[in-house]
C-alpha angles and dihedrals in degrees: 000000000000083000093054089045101046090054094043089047084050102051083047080056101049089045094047082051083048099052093053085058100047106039133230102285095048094042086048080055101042090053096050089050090050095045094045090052090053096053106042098032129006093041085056101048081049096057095032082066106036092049091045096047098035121084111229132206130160086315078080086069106018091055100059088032084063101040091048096056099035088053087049090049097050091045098052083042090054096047094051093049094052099043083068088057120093087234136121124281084245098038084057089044086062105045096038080060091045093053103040107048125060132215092236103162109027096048097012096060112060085037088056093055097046095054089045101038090161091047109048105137087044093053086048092057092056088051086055102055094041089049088043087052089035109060099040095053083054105042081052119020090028093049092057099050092046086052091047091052093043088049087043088072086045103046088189099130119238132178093235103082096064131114094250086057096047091055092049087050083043095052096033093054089051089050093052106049116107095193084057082054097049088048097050092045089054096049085051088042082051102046091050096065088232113153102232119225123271088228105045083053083051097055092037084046088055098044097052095047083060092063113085095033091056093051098046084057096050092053084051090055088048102049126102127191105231127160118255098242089174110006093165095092083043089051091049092048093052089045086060095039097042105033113013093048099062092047086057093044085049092059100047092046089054084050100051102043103252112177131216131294095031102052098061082046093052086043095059092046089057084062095054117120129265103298118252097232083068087084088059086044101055088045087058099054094035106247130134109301096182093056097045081055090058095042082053098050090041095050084049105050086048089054089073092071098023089054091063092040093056096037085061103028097051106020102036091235 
């Protein structure tokens, strides 16, 4: 674990060097065109291999079952805890995002497969499903309670933020997620008994290995080293993400029957810090982009110690 997250600390620090080199304008453009080739392309090469070459049983539903209640429960969790602080509607809205969603591939994966050396494909299933549960709640769900917070500072009413218009946010972000597609071509590729190409595994191989490192350099070329006037709601934030959402994970997993070894894997996925599409997220619905990077950074940073504590406190590791 101290080796994945040596190198990962390392490429955040080679893309916050590079962002004082490149300035602010060219590293905001850097990151959206990052962030735009992981999601449409090298995500979905990621979960295209790993479903195709991966043999599936009841985990394909018991995993996103997991993740999709514990995220629900951490984020109405989260939304009760800081309605009880003195802070603005959209400081609340950024923190509620940065406790309740997980980076669960760019950071999960290769810890994952640290922690499971012998089991790599099967830890980056688990990746998979969680990315491909993940994303979608937060592009949709997410998205809505970031907005309500943001509207919440300007009372001023609007239609959007009705339930007809969080399903259609819910269904539309589904629809549009090219990582949802490439798991559900595998799954058909599988189930046909067709042999796939060794070339197609080998491009889909290349581009997935791409994906964490990108992402960790593009957290380096976001962050900005600003002094914690008042950690203690950051603090707060990273103490639901990081510890009370495992525990909740733990015991969905234990409800739903999932087996071993995928319920430590789904566990520890649940202690990943706050997910980096959360920045896109906070941008949409108008809330303060500079704070949920520093939650970010600071959640991160805390994972380091919280990861172990978790590995041996509920998991017995």
């Amino acid at each position: 674990m101290t080796s994945v997250f040596l190198s990962l600390a390392l490429i955040i620090g080679i893309g916050a060097l590079l962002r004082l080199s490149l300035g602010e304008t060219d590293s905001a453009t850097a990151r959206r065109i990052i962030g735009l080739l992981v999601l449409q392309v090298l995500l979905p090469a990621l979960v295209f291999r790993v479903t195709v070459q991966v043999p599936s049983g009841d985990e394909l539903w018991r995993i996103p079952l997991t993740m999709l209640l514990g995220t629900l429960a951490t984020l109405g969790l989260a939304m009760a805890v800081f309605s009880l602080l003195p802070l603005a509607p959209k400081q609340k809205g950024t923190l509620v995002l940065a406790s309740s969603f997980g980076n669960v591939t760019y950071l999960g994966l290769p810890l994952l497969q640290g922690l499971f050396p012998a089991l790599g494909l099967q830890a980056a299933k688990v990746a998979v499903l969680c990315e491909v549960t993940t994303t979608p709640l937060n592009l949709s769900v997410g998205l809505s309670t970031g907005a309500r917070y943001a509207a919440a500072a300007d009372p001023a009413p609007s239609a959007a933020d009705g339930p007809l218009a969080l399903a259609r946010r819910m269904i539309r972000a589904i629809v549009q997620m090219p990582a949802l597609w490439a798991l559900l071509i595998g799954l058909l590729w599988r189930s046909s008994g067709l042999a796939v190409p060794g070339f197609l595994l080998q491009a889909s191989n290349l581009l997935g290995q791409a994906v964490s490192g990108l992402m960790m350099l593009s957290l380096g070329l976001g962050l900005r080293f600003t002094a914690l006037t008042r950690p203690a709601p950051l603090l707060l934030a990273a103490t639901l993400k990081l510890l009370i959402s495992p525990l909740l994970i733990l015991v969905i997993a234990r409800w739903v029957q999932l087996a071993p070894p995928y319920l430590e894997a789904v566990v520890m996925e649940g202690a990943m810090p706050s997910q980096l599409l959360t920045l896109v997220i906070a941008e949409r619905a108008g809330l303060n982009g500079e704070q949920l990077a520093l939650a970010i950074l600071f959640s991160t940073a805390a994972s380091f110690l919280t990861l172990p504590l978790v590995q041996w406190a509920l998991l017995g590791r």
